[in-house]
C-alpha positions in Angstrom: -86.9 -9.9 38.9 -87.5 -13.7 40.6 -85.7 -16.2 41.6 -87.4 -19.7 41.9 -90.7 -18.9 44.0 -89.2 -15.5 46.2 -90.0 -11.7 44.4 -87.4 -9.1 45.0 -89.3 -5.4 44.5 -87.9 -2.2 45.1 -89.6 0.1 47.4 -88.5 3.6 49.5 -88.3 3.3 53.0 -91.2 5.1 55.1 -90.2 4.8 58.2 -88.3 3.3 60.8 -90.4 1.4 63.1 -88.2 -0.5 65.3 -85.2 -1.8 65.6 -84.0 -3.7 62.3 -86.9 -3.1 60.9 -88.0 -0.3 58.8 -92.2 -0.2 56.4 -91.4 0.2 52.6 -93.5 1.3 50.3 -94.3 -0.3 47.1 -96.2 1.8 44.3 -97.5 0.1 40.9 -99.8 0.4 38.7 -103.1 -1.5 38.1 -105.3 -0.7 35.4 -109.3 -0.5 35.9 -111.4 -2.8 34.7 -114.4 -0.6 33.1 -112.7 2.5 31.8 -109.1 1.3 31.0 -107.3 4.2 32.8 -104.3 3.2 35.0 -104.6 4.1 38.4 -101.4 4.3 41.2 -101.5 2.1 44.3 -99.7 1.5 47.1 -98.7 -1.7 49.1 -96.4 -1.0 52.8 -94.8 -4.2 54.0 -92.9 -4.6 57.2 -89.0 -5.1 56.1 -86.4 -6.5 58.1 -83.3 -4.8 58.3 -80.6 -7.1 59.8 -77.9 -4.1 59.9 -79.9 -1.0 60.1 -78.4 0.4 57.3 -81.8 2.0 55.4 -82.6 5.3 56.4 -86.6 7.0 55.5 -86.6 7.7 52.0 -83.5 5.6 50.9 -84.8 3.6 47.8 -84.0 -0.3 48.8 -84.4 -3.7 47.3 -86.5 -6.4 49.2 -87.4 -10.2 48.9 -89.3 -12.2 50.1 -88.4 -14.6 53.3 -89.6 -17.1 55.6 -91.9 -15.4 58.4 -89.4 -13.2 60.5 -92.4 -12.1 62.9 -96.3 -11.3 63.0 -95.7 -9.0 59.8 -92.4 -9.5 58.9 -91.7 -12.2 56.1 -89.3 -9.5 53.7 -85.4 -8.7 54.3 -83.8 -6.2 52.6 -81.0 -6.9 50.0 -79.2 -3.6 49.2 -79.8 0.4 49.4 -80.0 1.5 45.9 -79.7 5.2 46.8 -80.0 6.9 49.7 -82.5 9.8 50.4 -80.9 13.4 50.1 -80.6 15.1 53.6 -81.6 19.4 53.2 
């Protein structure tokens, strides 16, 4: 989903490295050029979290922002579902 020139992804939350800020990670798929199989990769961006509301394996929706930091230049949207606690 886009809007204009900023992505929104959905990604689940690895870890909480700060605060209001939190590393999601993105998995897609690419597929390789030679033999045609589909192979799984992984992108971690540096999120920020304005209300510290995204816990580690909460499944969130980013987009893209203007540079927030060094690494940061995503925000997050919403929590889509948060991670079950054993």
């Amino acid at each position: 989903m886009e809007t204009g020139k900023t992505k929104t992804v959905t990604g689940i939350v690895a870890s909480n490295s700060g605060n209001k800020s939190i590393r999601v990670t993105i998995e897609y798929k690419v597929r390789h050029p030679k033999y045609n199989k589909y192979m799984r990769r992984r992108t971690k961006f540096a999120v920020h979290d304005e209300r510290n509301e995204a816990k580690a394996g909460d499944l969130v929706e980013i987009t893209e922002c203007r540079p927030l930091s060094k690494t940061k230049s995503w925000r997050v949207v919403r929590v889509i579902q948060k991670a079950v606690q054993a």
